[in-house]
N, C-alpha and C positions, 0 to 999 in steps of 0.2 A: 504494500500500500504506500502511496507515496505520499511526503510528508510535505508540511507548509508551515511557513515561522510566524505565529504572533510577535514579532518584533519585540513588542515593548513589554513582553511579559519573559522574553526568554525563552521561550518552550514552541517545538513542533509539535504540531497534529495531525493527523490523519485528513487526508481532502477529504472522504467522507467521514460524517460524523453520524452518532444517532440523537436525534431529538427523543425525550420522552414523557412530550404531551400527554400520548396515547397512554400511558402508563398507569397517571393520573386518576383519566376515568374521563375526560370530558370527547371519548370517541367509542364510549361503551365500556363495561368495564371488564378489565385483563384481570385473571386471576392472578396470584404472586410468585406462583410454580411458572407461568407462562412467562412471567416478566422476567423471572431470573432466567428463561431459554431465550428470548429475547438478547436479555444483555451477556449470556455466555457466546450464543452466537455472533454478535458483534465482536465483542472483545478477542475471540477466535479467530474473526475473519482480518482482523487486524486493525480493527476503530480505538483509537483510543482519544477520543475528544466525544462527552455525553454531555448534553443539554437539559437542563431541569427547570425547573421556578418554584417558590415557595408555596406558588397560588395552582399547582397544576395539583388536584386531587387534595386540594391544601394543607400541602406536606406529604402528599402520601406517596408521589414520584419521588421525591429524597428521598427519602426514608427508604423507601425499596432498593435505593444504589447505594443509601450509605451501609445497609446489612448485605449487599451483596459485596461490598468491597471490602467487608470486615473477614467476608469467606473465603474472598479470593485475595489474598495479600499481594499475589502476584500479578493481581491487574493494576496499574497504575496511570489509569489514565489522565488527561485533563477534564476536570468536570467544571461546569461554569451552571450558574443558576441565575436566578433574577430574585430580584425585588420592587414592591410598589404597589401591585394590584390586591394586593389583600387591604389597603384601606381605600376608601374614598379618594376617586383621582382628583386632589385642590391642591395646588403650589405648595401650600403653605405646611401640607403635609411631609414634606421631602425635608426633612430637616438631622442633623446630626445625629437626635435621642434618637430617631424614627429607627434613623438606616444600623445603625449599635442593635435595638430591639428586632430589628427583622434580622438585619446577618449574625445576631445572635440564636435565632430559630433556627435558619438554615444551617451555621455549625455544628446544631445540638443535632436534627435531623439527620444532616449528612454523617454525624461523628467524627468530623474535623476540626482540627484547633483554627486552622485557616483557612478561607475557602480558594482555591485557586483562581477563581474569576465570578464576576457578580457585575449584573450588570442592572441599568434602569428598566423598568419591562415599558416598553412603551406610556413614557410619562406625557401628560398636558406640555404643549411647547414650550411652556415658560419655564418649567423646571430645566428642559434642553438648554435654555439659555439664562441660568443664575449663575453668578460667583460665586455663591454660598454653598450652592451645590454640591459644586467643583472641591471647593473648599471641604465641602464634610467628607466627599469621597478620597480625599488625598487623606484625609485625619484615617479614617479607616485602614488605608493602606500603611501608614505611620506606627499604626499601632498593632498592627501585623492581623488583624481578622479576616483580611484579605491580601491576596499577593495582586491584584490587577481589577481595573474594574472596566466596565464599556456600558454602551448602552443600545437597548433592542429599538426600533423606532418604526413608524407606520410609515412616514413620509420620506422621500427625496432630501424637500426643504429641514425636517428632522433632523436628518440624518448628517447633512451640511453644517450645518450648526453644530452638532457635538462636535465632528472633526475640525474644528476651528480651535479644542480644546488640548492641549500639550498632554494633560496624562490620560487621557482615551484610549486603552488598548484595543477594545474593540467594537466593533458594529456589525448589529444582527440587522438584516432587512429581507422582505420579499422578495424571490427575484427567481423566474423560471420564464419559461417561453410564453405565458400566457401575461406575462409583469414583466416586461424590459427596460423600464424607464430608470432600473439605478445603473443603468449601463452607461449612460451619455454623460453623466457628474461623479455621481459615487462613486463608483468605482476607480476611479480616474486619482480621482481627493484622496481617499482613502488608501493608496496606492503610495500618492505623494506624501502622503505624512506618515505611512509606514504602520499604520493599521487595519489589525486581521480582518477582514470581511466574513461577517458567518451569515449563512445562506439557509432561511427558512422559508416554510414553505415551498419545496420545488418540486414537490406535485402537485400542487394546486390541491393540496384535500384530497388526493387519489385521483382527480379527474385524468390527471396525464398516466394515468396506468391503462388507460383505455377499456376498464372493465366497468363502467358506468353505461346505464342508459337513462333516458328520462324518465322511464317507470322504477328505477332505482330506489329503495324506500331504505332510511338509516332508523337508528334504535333512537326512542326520545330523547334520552342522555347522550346523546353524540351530538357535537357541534353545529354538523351539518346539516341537523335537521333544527336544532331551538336557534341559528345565528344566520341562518342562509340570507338576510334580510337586514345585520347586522343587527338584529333584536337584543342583544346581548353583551355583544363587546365590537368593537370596528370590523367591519363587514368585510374587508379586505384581507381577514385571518381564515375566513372560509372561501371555496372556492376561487382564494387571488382577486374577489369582490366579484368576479365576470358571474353573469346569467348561467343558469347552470344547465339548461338548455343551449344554451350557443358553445357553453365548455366541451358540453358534452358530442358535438357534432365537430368540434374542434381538434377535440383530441381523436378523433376518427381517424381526421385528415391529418392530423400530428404523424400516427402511428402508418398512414399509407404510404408517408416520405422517406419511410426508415427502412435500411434491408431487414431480410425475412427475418434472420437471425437473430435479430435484436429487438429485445421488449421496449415500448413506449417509456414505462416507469426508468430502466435502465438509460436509456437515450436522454429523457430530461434531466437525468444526475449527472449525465456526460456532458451535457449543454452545459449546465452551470459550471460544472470545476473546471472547465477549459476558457471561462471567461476569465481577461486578466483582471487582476486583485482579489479573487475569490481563496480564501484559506483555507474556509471548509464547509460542508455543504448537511445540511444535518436535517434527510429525512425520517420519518419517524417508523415504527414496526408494533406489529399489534401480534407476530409472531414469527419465531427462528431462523424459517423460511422468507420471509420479506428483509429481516436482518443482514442474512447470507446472501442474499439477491442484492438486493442496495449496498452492498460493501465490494459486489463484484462490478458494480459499473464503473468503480474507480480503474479497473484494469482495462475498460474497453480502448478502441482507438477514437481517437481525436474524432469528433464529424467533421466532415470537409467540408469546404464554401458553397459548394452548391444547396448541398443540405440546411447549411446556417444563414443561407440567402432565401430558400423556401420555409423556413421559420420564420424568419423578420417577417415575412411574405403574408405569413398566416397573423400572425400577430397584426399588423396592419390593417389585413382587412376586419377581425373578428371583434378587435378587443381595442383597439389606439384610443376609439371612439369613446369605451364605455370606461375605461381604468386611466389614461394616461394621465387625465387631468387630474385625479381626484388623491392619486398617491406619487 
């Protein structure tokens, strides 16, 4: 598996990573015998960068990987979590005691004295852009609760703003074939000031695995059925915001561009790690086998221009219209 540098933290990671929303419980609920075959199979296939947040199953995604890495001493990955969404998203909440009380959760969760990485989970713009902020997340790092922080973000404009900040190690953003818009800035910025770009989202919610149709029905407790509409949290964490109808006839055409041999889901995790600045790319798995599939498209080869000129292609006509402006 090939490896890619957070600069400012020191430490490589695996281009793909696993995200583990799905863990949680907000995409139905995994059992904890499934989860640890989940993250054996990752960890196996050679991922060593896991994604968490304190608010995914609240606490109960930690908690699952910090007793699995108590079992397995000999995994040593990078794990990075979030913070924020467990209270009321208002400025004013973002404050020194806040961020002490929440990554003091997450260390007791995970069962580490430090966390490797922690980042804002998608805060209100104005916290993207405080001194004070900045400020309590440097005190954090000072006092060693954390070795790096970053921040996860919804927007483009988000996303810009934080990298204007010197101890930013990294940035999570949307970005797969159906959301290309951190291609033309972010990625670029983020490149130039030497911070890791982590890549969620890059199935669009399963869409790009091409096993969807529009009579597709999800369990109540899964995202994609209570947020399709952004009823619940910004509508651009399900589906990459696109009509899920238009996704769905999308990724059709997605997966008719690709040779025979190669899966849809695997082709969009080849798209994103081969954009430059992308560090790592962290889709999620609900089981060992989706694990071990998503860990092998990091070996695939490169798509070629043609291929990555009839994506732009597709993207233009389906999606420019309905997503470009909004994130």
């Amino acid at each position: 598996m090939e490896r890619r540098a957070f600069d400012r933290l020191g430490r490589r990671v695996s281009v793909v990573g696993l995200g583990t929303w799905q863990l949680g419980g907000d995409w139905g609920e995994v059992p904890e015998a499934a989860a640890r075959q989940v993250l054996d199979a990752a960890v196996e296939s050679g991922v060593d960068f896991l994604d968490t947040a304190d608010v995914y199953g609240d606490g109960r995604s930690e908690r699952l990987i910090g007793r699995y890495l108590r079992d397995r001493p000999d995994a040593r990955p990078l794990v990075a979590t979030k913070m924020g969404r467990r209270a009321e998203q208002l400025p004013e909440h973002y404050t020194l005691d806040n961020f002490r009380a929440w990554t003091d959760r997450s260390r007791a969760n995970l069962g580490v004295d430090r966390l490797d990485l922690v980042q804002l989970h998608c805060p209100p713009t104005a916290v993207l852009a405080s001194d004070a902020v900045y400020d309590a997340l440097d005190t954090l790092v000072a006092e060693e609760r954390v070795a790096g922080y970053g921040v996860s973000v919804e927007t483009c404009a988000q996303a810009l703003t934080a990298l204007a900040r010197p101890g930013v190690a990294s940035l999570q953003i949307i970005l797969n074939p159906f959301r290309r818009k951190p291609l033309e800035r972010v990625l670029p910025a983020a490149a130039a000031a030497g911070v890791g770009v982590i890549v969620r989202v890059p199935l669009a919610s399963g869409l790009l695995s091409g096993r969807y149709t529009e009579a597709t029905v999800f369990a109540d407790g899964d995202h994609r059925t209570f947020n399709r509409h952004g009823e619940a949290f910004d509508q651009g964490e399900t589906f990459s915001g696109v009509d899920f109808a238009t996704g769905v006839a999308a990724a059709a055409e997605f997966a008719a561009l690709l040779p025979t041999a190669v899966s849809p889901a695997a082709a969009a995790l080849r798209w994103a790690v081969q954009q430059p600045g992308v560090t790592s790319v962290i889709p999620g798995a609900r089981s060992a086998e989706q694990a071990r599939a998503n860990a092998a498209a990091a070996d695939l080869p490169a798509l070629d221009e043609a291929t990555l000129a009839a994506v732009a292609d597709l993207y233009d006509r389906r999606f420019r219209a309905q997503v470009h402006h909004r994130w």
